[in-house]
VOGUMI-753390 format. One record per residue (C-alpha): residue number from 1; x, y negated, z; residue in one letter. Coordinates in steps of 0.5 Angstrom, whole numbers, m for minus. Example, Ala and Ser with C-alpha at 12.3 -4.5 7.8 and 13.67 -1.06 7.14 Angstrom:
<atoms>
> 1|25|9|16|a
> 2|27|2|14|s
</atoms>
This chain:
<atoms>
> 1|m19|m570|332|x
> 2|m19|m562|333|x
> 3|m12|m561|337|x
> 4|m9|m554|339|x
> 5|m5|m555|345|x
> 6|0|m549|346|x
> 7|1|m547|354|x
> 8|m2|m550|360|x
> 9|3|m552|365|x
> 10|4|m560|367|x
> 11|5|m563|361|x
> 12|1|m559|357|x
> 13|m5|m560|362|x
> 14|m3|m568|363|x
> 15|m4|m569|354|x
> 16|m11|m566|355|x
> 17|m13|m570|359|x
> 18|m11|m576|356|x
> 19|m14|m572|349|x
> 20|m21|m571|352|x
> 21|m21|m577|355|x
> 22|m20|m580|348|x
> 23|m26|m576|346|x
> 24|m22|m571|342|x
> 25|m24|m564|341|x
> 26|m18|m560|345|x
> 27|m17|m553|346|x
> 28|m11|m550|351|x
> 29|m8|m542|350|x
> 30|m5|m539|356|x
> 31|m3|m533|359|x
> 32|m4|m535|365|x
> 33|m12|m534|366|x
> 34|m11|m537|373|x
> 35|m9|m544|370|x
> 36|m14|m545|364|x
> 37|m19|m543|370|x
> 38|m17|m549|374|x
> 39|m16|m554|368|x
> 40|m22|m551|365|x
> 41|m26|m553|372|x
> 42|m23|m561|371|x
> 43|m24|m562|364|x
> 44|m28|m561|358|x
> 45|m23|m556|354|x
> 46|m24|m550|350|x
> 47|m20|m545|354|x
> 48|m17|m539|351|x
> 49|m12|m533|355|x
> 50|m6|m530|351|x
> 51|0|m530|347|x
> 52|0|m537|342|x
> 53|5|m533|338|x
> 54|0|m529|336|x
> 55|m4|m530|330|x
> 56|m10|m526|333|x
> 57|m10|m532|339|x
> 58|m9|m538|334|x
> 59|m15|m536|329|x
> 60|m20|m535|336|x
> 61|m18|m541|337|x
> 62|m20|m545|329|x
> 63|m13|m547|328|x
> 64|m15|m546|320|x
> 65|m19|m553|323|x
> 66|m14|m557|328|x
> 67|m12|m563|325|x
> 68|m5|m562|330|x
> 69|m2|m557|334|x
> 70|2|m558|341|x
> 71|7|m552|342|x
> 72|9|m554|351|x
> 73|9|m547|353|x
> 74|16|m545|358|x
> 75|20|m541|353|x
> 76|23|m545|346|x
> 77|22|m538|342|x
> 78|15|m538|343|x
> 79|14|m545|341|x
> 80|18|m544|334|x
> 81|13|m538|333|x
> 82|7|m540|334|x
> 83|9|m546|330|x
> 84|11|m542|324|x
> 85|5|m538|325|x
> 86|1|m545|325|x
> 87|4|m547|320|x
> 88|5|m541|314|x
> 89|m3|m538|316|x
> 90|m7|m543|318|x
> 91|m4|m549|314|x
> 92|m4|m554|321|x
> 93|m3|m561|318|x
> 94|2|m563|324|x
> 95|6|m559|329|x
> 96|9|m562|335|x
> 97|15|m557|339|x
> 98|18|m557|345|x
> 99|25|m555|345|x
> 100|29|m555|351|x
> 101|36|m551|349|x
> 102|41|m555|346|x
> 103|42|m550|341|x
> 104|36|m550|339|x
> 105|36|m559|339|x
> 106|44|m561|337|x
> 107|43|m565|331|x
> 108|48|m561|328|x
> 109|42|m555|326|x
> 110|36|m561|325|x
> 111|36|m558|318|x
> 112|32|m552|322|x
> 113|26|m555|323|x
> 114|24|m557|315|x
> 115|17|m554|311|x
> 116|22|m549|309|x
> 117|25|m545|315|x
> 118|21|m547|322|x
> 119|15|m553|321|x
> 120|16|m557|327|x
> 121|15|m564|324|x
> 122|17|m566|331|x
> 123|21|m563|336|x
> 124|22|m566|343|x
> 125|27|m565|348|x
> 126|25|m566|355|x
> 127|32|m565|358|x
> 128|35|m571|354|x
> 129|28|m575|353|x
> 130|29|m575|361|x
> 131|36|m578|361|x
> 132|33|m583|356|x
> 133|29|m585|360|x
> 134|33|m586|366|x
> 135|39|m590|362|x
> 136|33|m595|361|x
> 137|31|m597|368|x
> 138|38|m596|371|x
> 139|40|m602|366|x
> 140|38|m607|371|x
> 141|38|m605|378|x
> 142|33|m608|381|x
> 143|27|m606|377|x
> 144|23|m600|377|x
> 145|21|m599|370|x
> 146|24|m601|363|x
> 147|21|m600|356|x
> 148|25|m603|350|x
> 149|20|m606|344|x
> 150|19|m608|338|x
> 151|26|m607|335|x
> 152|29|m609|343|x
> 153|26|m617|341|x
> 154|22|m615|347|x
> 155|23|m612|354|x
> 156|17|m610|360|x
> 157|20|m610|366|x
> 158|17|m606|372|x
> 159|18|m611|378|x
> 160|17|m610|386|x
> 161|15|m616|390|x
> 162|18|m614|397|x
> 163|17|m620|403|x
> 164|23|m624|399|x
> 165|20|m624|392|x
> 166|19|m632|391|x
> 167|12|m630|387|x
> 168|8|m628|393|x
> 169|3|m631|394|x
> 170|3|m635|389|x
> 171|m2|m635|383|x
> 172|m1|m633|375|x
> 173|m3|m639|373|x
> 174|2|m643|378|x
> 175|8|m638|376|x
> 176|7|m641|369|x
> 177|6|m649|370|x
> 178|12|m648|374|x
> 179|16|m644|369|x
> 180|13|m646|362|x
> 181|19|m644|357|x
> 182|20|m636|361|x
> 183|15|m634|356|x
> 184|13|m628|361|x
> 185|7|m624|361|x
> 186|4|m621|367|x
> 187|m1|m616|363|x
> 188|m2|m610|370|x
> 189|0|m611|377|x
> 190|0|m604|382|x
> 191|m3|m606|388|x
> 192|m4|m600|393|x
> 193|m3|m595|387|x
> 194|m10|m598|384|x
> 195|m9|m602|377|x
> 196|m10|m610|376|x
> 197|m11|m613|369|x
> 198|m9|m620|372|x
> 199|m12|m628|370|x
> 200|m10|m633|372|x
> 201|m13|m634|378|x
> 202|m10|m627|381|x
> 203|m5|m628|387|x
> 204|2|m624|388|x
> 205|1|m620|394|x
> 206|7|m618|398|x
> 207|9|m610|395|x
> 208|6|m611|388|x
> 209|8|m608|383|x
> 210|9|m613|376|x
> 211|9|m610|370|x
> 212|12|m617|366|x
> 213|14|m617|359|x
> 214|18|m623|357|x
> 215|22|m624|351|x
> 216|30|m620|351|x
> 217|33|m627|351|x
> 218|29|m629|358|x
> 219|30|m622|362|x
> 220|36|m625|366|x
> 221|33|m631|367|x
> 222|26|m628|369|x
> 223|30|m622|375|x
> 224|34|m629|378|x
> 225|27|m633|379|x
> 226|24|m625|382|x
> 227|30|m626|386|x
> 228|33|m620|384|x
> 229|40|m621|385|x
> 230|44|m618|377|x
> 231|50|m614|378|x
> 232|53|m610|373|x
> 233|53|m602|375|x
> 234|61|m600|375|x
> 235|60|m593|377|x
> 236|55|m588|378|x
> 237|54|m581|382|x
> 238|50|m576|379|x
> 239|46|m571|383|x
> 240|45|m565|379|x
> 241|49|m562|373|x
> 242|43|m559|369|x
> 243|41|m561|362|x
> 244|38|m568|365|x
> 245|45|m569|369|x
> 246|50|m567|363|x
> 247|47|m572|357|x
> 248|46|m577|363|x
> 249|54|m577|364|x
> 250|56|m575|356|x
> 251|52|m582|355|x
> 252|55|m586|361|x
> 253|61|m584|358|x
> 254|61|m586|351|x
> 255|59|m593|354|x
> 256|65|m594|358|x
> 257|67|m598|364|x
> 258|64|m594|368|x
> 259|66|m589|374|x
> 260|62|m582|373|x
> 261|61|m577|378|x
> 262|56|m571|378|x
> 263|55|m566|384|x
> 264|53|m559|382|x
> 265|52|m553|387|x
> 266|52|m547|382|x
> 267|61|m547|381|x
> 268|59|m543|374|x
> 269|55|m548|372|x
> 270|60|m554|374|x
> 271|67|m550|370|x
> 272|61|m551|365|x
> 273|61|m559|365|x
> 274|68|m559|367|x
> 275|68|m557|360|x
> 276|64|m562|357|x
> 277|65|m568|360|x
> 278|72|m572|358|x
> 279|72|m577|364|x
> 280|67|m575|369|x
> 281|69|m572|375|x
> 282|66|m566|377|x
> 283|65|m563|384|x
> 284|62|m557|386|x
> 285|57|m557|392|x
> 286|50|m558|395|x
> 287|47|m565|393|x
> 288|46|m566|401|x
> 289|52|m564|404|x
> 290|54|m570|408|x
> 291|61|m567|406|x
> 292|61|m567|399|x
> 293|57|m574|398|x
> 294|64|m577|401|x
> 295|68|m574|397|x
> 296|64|m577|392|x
> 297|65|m583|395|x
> 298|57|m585|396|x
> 299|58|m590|400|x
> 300|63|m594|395|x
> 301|58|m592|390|x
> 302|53|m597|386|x
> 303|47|m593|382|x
> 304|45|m586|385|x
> 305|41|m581|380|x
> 306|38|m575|383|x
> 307|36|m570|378|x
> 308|36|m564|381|x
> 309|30|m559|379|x
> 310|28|m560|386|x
> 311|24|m566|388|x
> 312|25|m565|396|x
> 313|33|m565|394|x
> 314|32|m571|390|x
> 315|28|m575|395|x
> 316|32|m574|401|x
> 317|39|m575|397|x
> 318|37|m582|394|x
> 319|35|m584|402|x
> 320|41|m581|404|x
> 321|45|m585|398|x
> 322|41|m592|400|x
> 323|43|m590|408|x
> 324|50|m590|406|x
> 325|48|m597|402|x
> 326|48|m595|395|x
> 327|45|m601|390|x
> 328|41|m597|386|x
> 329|37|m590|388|x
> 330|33|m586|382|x
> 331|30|m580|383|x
> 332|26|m574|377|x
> 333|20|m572|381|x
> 334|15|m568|378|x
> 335|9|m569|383|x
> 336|5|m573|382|x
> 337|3|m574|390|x
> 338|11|m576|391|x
> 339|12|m582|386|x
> 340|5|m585|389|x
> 341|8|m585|396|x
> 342|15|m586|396|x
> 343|15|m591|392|x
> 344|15|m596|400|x
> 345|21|m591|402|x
> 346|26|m595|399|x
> 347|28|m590|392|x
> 348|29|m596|387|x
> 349|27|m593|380|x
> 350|22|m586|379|x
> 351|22|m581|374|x
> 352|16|m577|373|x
> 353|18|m572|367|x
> 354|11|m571|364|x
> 355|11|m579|363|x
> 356|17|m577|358|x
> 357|15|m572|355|x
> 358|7|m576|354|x
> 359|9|m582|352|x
> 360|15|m578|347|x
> 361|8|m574|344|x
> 362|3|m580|344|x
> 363|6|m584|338|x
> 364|4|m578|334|x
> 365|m4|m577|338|x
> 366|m5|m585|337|x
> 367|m8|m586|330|x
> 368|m8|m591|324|x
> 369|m4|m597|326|x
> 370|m1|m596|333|x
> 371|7|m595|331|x
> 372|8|m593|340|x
> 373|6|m591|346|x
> 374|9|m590|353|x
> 375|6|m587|359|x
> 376|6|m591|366|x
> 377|5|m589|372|x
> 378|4|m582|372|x
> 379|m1|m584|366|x
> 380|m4|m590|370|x
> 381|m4|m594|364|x
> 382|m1|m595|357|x
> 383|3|m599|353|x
> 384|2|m599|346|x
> 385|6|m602|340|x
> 386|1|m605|335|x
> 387|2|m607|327|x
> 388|m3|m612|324|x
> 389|m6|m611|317|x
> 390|m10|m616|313|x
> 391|m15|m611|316|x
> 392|m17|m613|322|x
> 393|m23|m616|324|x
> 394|m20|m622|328|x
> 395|m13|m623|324|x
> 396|m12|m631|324|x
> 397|m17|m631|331|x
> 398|m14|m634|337|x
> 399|m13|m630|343|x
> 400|m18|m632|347|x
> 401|m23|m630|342|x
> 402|m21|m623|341|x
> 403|m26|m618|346|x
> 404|m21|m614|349|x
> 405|m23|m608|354|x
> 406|m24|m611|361|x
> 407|m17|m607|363|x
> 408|m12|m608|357|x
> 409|m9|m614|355|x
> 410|m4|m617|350|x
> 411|3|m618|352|x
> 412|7|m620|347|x
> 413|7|m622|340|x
> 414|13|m622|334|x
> 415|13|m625|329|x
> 416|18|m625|324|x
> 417|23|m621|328|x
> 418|22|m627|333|x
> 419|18|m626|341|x
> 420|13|m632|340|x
> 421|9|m635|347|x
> 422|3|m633|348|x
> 423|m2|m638|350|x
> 424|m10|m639|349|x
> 425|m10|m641|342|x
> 426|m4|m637|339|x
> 427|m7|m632|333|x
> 428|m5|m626|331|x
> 429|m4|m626|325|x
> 430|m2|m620|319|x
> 431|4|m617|320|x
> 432|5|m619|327|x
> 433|7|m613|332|x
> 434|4|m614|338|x
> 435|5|m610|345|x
> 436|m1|m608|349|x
> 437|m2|m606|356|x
> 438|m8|m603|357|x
> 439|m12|m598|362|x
> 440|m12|m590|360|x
> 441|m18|m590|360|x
> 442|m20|m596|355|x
> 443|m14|m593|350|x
> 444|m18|m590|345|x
> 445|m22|m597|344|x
> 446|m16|m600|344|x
> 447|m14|m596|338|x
> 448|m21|m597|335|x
> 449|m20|m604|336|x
> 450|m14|m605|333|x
> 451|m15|m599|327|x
> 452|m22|m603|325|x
</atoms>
């Protein structure tokens, strides 16, 4: 596949990673010729410096033969004209936009982006693909990454073993014999930011990090056998009022029986959200101002969110949050370096936005019959949702037949809208939709295996 990716900050860089390492031919334009430099020196790209809204740059770069075309450069209006220009003169198969203003994403105007006006088949919000994300993993405090799956029939729960967790030092295989009706699969454990696909005989080690799927019914069961204590989250203090910070509170809202607080130091922008938001208070003030966080009673407080656009701020903000004894700190952090080391300093939940935003684009790169894919771990691994066609070469095998790649492992299966227990003589069977965790790195064979 030939794909055209339109600015070369992170998340244009993150997607051509994972394109070239699928084997895909990619080609990257920016203005920037210092980043294209960098990014050219790290990965097998073709590099083009200039406007992606010009025509003259997109035929440089073969858009007559691209297969798809990402638009990720910093400005919205940019975006909407290249993908025109991709569209109207190059005849781009599919074209992918990042939007960030709410004008351009209200529902209210979806009928903008048709074949007839702005050819965006698909357009993605990072600001509100964010707040998604952390509406996820804020839902059980306790855990550190949460993906719903196959129509909410399946969980993945992220799950740190701290010196209390009752699975240290326990294997896989004992976890099972001891509890053999959870129906919970551990396919990835991080240890020391390296990635395992356990067996059986792999021990839980003190500070690992379980990445356990579990069918939706068990997941209250599951955390209590962790030693996750469940309670249920009455109030919330945002730290941040930009975009990701609004649609955080607009949807806390609308759920009801929650306390929202949002903090914000620029005093138009909090009279803005002051507008907006029904049953939220609002505070204008610095984020880490000891002041300020008591007037929003942090120390009452059980779920904190820092989203601030500053990963210092945040970091320092949800220490100080869990130092005045919050439940639940979650944090936005773009640097890759910060989600690895702080994840030991205490921050329950972390979101990386170029995971959001990968994982929102890569149900569209992955080909054939792969129905999703989410990002983890800063692009350390994947999950994937997969549909069963009468196809595929080990339909009605058992799952100790099929040869998977070293790094991946089948996590869950549904059947007939019911979660199934995996076992070594389960068979996949047609119109299954199983879910997978597989290393980065093996998720082209993956795709070529299930797309056979």
């Amino acid at each position: 596949m030939r794909v055209i990716i339109c600015g070369a900050g992170k998340v244009g860089a993150t997607l051509a990673k994972y394109l070239v390492q699928d084997g895909n031919d990619v080609v990257v334009i920016d203005n920037d010729m210092e980043k294209l430099t960098d990014l050219g020196s790290k990965l097998d790209i073709q590099t083009i410096q200039g406007f992606a809204s010009y025509p003259s740059i997109l035929e440089r770069a073969e858009a007559t033969s691209a297969d798809m075309l990402i638009a990720v450069s910093a400005s919205d209006e940019v975006n909407m004209i290249t993908c025109q220009a991709a569209n109207c003169l190059f005849k781009v198969p599919t074209i992918i936009a990042r939007l960030r203003s709410r004008e351009y994403t209200n529902p209210k105007w979806k009928n903008l982006y048709s074949r007839d006006a702005f050819p965006i088949d698909v357009v993605i919000s990072p600001e509100m693909e964010i707040a998604k994300a952390i509406r996820r993993n804020i839902s059980f405090p306790g855990t550190s990454d949460v993906l719903t799956l196959a129509g909410d029939k399946v969980y993945m729960l992220g799950i740190r073993c701290d010196e209390m967790c009752p699975f240290v030092n326990a294997s896989l295989r004992q976890l099972t014999d001891l509890f053999p009706d959870l129906n919970a699969v551990v396919a990835g454990i991080v240890r020391d930011n390296n990635l395992i696909v356990p067996n059986g005989d792999t021990k839980v080690q003190e500070n690992d990090e379980l990445y356990v799927f579990v069918q939706t019914e068990n997941v209250s069961r599951l955390l209590t056998l962790a030693g996750i204590e469940q309670q249920k989250v009455s109030s919330a203090l945002i730290l941040g009022g930009n975009d990701i910070g609004l649609s955080l509170a607009k949807h806390l809202e609308r759920s009801g029986a929650m306390r929202v607080t949002i903090v914000e130091p620029n005093e138009e922008r909090a009279k803005l959200l002051a507008s907006e938001l029904e049953n939220t208070t609002v505070i204008n003030g610095n984020i880490l101002d000891p002041e300020v966080l008591e007037e929003a009673d942090i120390q009452i407080v059980d779920t904190v969110i820092a989203v601030s656009f500053n990963d210092e701020d945040n970091i320092l903000a949800s220490l100080m949050a869990k130092r005045y004894g919050a439940e639940q700190t979650a944090c936005v952090l773009e640097k890759t370096l910060y989600s690895q080391m702080v994840s030991d300093l205490g921050i329950d939940v972390i979101v990386d936005p170029k995971d959001t935003m990968v994982s929102s684009i890569l149900q569209h790169i992955r080909r054939g019959k792969i129905y999703s894919a989410y990002s983890i771990r800063s692009g350390m691994c994947e999950v994937l949702e997969t549909d069963i066609d009468m196809d595929f070469p080990w339909c009605g095998k058992s799952l100790k037949e099929i040869k998977m790649p070293v790094n991946s492992k089948i996590g869950a299966i549904v059947r007939n809208g019911v979660s199934i227990p995996l076992r070594g003589d389960t068979t996949i069977e047609y119109k299954d939709r199983v879910m997978l965790f597989v290393n980065s790195e093996d998720a082209k064979l993956i795709e070529k295996l299930f797309n056979a």
